[in-house]
Steps between C-alpha positions, in 0.01 A plus 500: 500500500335310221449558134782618240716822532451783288752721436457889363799482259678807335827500331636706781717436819183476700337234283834291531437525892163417426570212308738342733310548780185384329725149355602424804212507667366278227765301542477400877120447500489326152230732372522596105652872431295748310730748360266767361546831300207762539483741201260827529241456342309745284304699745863608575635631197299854556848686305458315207273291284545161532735316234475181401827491345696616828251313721685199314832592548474563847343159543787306293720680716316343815510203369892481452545638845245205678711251261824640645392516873350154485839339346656553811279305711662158458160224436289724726138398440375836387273732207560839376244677377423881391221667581336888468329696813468859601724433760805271551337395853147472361670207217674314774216483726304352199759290423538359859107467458519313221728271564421427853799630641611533844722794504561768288931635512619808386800717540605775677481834362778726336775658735443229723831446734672115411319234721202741629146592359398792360101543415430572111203574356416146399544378862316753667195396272561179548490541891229725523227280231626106489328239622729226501857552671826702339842445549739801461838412429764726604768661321749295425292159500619416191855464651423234723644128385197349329663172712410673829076419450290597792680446850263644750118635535500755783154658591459833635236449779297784645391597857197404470354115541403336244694481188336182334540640079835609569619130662315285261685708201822454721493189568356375153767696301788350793343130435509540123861620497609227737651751756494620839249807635555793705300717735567821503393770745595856541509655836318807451761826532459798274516694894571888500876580585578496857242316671546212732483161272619270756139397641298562183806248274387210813165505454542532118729232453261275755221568279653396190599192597133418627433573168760273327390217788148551348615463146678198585264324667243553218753358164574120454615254792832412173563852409858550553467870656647725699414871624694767566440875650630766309614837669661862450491827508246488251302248270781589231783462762350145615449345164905603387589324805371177414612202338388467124636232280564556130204268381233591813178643428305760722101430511291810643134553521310739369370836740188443636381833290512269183163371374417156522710280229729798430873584579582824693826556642483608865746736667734216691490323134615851319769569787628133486509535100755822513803229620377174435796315269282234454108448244231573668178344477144686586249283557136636440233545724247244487210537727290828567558564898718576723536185670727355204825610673792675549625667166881635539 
């Protein structure tokens, strides 16, 4: 990961988690923070007229909430700034545009369980029209000691060979932060009730680790790295029974059904966000054929 952070910031739980997340990412990779406020912009007031009186107000208020959030991040090298859009994705992805940024991090959306993900609006735009990659920070992010920085990068690796964006993103994000990386491969489950695992679990579990022994072959002779299968009764079940630390962050790729240099979150991704305690980072697709590879 190079380039600053920007961070979609409301005055809300979710844009605390955001924040925090976004900080200390900023913070381990020594990249500046862009804390940034998107306002709608006029194609978006279709109740009422435009005001230029209220339009002020609401902007003075932004203001004191950017000078508020950014108070709190003790001699962080970061800019605020407040911008309009007809949609709160559409003015981060500009921002993160403008600014040369290498991530994008939002929060979860509202009735989101503490320490899991829940998809708002915002985020599903976000994952379904970026081009650069986006963090969502769980519930709860905010929480976290600031102290605890980023203490792991663990990449969700596919079935299928291949997964050179996802590993250079890994590893670049894991080198930046100073901190070790982690394969991660999911035996592949989701079997109807009843039938006969025992075989189909060998061959699974012997065909993930191929994959991990490919991924590991292809990253850095010094990269401090270690893989590990995950497995359950399902994708949910194996991802709960894993080991997350409080300042780890997930990578995924994006499906193979996302257009070239755009994010979209595959099914294993989706499942995997429903219990992950932990960010997660989607990392867009960036070459137009199939033999990119895998996407989880």
């Amino acid at each position: 990961m190079t380039g600053p952070v920007v961070v979609g910031y409301t005055a809300t739980d979710a844009g605390e988690d955001a924040l925090a997340v976004g900080a200390r990412l900023a913070r381990a990779t020594g990249e500046r923070l862009e804390l940034v406020i998107v306002l709608p912009g006029d194609s978006r007031t279709v109740i009422t007229p435009p005001d230029a009186g209220y339009g002020r107000l609401v902007h003075d208020q932004a203001e004191r909430w950017l000078a508020d959030a950014t108070a709190r991040l003790d001699g962080l090298d970061h800019r605020r700034s407040i911008r309009s859009a007809d949609s709160f994705a559409e003015g981060l992805i500009d921002a993160a545009h403008e600014t040369g940024a290498g991530v994008i991090v939002v929060g979860a959306g509202r009735g989101g369980l503490r320490g899991r993900h829940q998809l708002g609006s915002v985020a599903s735009e976000l994952l379904h029209s970026a081009d650069v990659s986006v963090v969502l920070a769980p519930e709860g992010a905010r929480l976290i000691d600031p102290g605890v920085g980023i203490e792991r990068v663990t990449a969700a690796i596919g079935t299928r060979p291949g997964a050179d964006v996802l590993l250079e993103e890994a590893v670049a994000l894991a080198t930046a932060a100073s901190v070790p990386l982690r394969l991660l491969s999911l035996e592949t489950i989701d079997l109807p009730a009843g039938l006969d695992t025992g075989a189909i679990r060998t061959v699974g579990g012997e065909a993930a680790r191929r994959v991990l022994d490919q991924a590991r072959a292809a990253l850095p002779a010094d990269a401090s790295v270690e893989a590990v299968v995950g497995a359950g009764e399902d994708i949910e079940d194996a991802v709960e029974h894993l080991t997350w630390r409080p300042g780890e962050i997930a990578v995924v790729g994006s499906s193979r059904l996302a257009q070239p240099r755009r994010l979209f979150l595959g099914s294993t991704a989706a499942k995997m966000l429903h219990v992950l305690p932990v960010p997660l980072m989607v990392v867009p697709r960036t070459r137009g054929n199939d033999e990119e590879g895998p996407r989880a």
